[in-house]
C-alpha positions as CSV (number, residue, x, y, z in Angstrom):
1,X,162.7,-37.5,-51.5
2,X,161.6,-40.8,-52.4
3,X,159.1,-43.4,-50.6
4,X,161.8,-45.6,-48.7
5,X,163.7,-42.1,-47.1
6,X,161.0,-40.9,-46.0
7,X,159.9,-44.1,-44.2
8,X,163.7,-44.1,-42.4
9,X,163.1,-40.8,-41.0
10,X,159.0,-41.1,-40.2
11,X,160.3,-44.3,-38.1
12,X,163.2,-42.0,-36.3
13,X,160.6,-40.2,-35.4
14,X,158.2,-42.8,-34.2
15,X,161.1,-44.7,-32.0
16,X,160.4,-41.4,-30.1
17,X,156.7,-41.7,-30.3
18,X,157.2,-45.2,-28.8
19,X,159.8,-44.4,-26.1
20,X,157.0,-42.2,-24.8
21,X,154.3,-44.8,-25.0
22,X,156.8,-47.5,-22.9
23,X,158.0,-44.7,-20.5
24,X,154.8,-43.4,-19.7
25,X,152.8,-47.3,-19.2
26,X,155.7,-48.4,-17.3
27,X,155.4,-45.4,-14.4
28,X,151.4,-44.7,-14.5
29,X,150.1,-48.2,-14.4
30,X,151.9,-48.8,-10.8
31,X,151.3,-44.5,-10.1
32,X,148.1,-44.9,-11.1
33,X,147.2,-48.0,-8.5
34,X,148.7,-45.6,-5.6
35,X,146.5,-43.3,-6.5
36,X,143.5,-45.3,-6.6
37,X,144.2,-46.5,-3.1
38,X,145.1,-42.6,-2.4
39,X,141.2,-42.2,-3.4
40,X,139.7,-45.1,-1.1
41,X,141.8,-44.3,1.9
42,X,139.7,-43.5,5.0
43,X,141.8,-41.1,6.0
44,X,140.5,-38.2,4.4
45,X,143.4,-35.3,3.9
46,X,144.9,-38.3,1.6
47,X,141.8,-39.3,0.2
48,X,141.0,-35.3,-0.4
49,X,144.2,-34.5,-1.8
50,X,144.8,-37.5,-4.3
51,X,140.7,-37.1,-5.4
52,X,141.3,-33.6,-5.9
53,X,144.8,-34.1,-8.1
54,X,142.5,-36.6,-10.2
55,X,139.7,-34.2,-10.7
56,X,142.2,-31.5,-11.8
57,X,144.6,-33.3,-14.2
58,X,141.4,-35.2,-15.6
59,X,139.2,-31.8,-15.8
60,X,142.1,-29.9,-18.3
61,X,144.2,-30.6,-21.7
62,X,147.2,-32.9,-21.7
63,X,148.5,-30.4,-24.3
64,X,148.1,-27.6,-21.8
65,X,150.1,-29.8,-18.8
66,X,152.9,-30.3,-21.7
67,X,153.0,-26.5,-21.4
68,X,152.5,-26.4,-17.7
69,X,155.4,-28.9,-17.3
70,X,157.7,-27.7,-19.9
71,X,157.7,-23.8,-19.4
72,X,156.6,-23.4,-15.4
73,X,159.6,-24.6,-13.9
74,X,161.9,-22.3,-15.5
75,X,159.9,-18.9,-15.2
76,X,159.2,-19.6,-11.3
77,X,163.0,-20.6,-10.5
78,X,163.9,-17.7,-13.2
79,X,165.7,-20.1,-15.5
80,X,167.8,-21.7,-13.2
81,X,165.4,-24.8,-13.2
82,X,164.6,-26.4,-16.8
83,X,165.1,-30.0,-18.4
84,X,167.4,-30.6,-20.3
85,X,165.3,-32.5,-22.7
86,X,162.3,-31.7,-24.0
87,X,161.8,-35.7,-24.3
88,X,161.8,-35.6,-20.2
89,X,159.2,-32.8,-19.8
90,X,156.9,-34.8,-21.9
91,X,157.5,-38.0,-20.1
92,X,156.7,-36.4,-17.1
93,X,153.4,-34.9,-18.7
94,X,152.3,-37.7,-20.0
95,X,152.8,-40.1,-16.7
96,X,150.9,-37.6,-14.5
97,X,147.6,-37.5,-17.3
98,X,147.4,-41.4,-17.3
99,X,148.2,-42.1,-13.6
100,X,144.8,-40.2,-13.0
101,X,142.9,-41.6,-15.3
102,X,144.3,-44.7,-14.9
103,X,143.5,-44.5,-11.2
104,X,140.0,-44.2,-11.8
105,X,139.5,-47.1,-13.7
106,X,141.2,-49.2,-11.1
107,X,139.2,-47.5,-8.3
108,X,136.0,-48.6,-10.3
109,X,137.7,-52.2,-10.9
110,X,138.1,-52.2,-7.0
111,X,135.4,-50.6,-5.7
112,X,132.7,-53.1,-8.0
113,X,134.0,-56.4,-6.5
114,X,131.1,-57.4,-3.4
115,X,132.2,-56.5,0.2
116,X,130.7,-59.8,0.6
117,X,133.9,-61.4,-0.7
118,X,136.3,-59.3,1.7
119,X,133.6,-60.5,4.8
120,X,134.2,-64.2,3.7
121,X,138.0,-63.7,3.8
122,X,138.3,-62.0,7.3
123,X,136.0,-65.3,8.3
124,X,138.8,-67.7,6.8
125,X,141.1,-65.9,9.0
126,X,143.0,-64.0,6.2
127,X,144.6,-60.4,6.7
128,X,143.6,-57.7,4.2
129,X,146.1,-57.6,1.7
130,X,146.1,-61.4,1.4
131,X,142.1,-60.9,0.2
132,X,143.4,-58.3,-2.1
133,X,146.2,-60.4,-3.7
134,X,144.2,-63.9,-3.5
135,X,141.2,-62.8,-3.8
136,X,140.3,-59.8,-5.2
137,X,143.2,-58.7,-7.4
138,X,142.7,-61.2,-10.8
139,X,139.1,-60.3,-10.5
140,X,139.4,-56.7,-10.8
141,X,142.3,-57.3,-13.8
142,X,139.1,-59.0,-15.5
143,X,136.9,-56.1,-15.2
144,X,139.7,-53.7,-15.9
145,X,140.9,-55.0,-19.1
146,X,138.5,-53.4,-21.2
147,X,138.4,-49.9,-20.1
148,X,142.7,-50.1,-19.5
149,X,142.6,-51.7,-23.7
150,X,141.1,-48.3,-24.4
151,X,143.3,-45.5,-22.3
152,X,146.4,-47.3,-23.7
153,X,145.5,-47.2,-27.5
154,X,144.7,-43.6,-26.6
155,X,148.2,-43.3,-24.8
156,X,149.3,-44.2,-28.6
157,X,147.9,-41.6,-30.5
158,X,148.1,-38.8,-28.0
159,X,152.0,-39.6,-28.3
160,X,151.8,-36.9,-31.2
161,X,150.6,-34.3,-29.0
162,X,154.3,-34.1,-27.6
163,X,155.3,-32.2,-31.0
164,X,154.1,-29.0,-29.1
165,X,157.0,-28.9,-27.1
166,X,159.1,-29.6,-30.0
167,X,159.3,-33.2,-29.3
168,X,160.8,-34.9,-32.7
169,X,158.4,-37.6,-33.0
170,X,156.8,-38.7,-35.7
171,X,154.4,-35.9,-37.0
172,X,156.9,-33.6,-36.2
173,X,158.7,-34.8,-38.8
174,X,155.9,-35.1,-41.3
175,X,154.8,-31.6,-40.8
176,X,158.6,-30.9,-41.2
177,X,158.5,-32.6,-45.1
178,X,155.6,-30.3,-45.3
179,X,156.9,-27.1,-44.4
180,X,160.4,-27.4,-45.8
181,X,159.8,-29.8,-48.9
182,X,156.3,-29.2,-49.6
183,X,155.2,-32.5,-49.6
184,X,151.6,-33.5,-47.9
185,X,151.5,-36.8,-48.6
186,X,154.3,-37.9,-44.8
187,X,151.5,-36.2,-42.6
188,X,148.8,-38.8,-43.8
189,X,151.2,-41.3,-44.1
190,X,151.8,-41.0,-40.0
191,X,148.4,-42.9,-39.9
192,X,149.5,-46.2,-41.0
193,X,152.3,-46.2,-38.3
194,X,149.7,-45.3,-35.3
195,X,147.3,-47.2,-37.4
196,X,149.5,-50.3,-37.3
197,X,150.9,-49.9,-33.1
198,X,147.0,-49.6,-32.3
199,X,146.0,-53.2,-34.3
200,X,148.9,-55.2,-32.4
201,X,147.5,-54.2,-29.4
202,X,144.2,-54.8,-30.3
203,X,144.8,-58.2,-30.8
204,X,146.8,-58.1,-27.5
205,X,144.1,-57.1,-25.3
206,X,141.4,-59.6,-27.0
207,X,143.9,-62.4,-26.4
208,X,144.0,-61.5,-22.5
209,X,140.4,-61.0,-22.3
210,X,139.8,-64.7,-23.9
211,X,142.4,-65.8,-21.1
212,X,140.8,-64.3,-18.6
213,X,137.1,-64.6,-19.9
214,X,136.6,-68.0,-17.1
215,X,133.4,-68.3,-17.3
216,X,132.5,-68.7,-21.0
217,X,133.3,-72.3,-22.2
């Protein structure tokens, strides 16, 4: 096969890569923040439960919760439960990992702004979530920017990881040119493609940490 064919079906396979990367952002960024508040509750069963779930998904492999997700279902309902897709099983994987560790980094972002600032609001009269959403909210997107710019570049390169469910995304079709045509030369290839995804938003996140960045003239 020549350069340009292989390119065509490497970027079939990435489209899959990137419907995972949208699919999972989109559902653990807003997950992930009810979790976080899950964590600081002061009513402790919740706060328990949600630190707990954290500390598991965090504490083992996303490639062994692919597994979990994609063969439990069906061997404890005895095949009557299974999805349909393999596509949906990794979804669901993947949104689960990142809405814990996702939670943790807003927790932090929360939990490092000065209690001083929530005393000053009750003082001006103003409710609790209106010192979270005036106040305190574009603060903690400041100090979260950072630490969120480097779970999602990881979200893009762990994308690949779905090809052990038999997800048809890009290096599953590189290792596919490998095994049926021989060739080596797709698998390394891949790189440029994540290599490429990962320097846009690179240049994202430094563009909304300069517009963020106040106090720096």
């Amino acid at each position: 096969m020549d350069f340009w064919s292989v390119t065509l079906q490497l970027l079939e396979g990435f489209k899959e890569n990137c419907i995972l990367f949208g699919a999972t952002l989109l559902a653990a960024l807003p997950l992930g923040l009810l979790l976080s508040f899950g964590s600081m509750s002061r009513f402790l069963p919740l706060k328990m439960l949600c630190r707990t779930f954290v500390w598991i998904i965090r504490g083992t492999p996303l490639m062994l919760q692919l597994f979990v997700v994609c063969y439990i279902p069906p061997l404890l309902t005895d095949g009557s439960f299974k999805f349909d897709e393999r596509m949906t099983a990794a979804i669901i994987a993947f949104i689960i990992n990142y809405s814990a560790y996702f939670s943790e980094i807003y927790r932090g972002g929360i939990e490092s702004i000065p209690k001083g600032q929530y005393e000053a609001g009750y003082v001006l009269g103003m409710k609790k979530n209106q010192i979270f959403f005036k106040v305190v909210l574009m603060q903690v997107v400041k100090r979260i920017v950072a630490p969120m710019s480097n779970e999602i570049i990881t979200l893009v390169k762990d994308t690949s990881l779905a090809r052990v469910i038999m997800v048809s995304e890009i290096l599953k079709y590189a290792e596919d040119f490998t095994r049926v045509r021989g060739l080596i030369w797709p698998i390394f290839y891949t790189g440029a493609f994540f290599l490429l995804f990962c320097g846009v938003l690179t240049l994202l996140f430094r563009f909304i940490e300069k517009k963020l960045d106040y106090y720096k003239g």
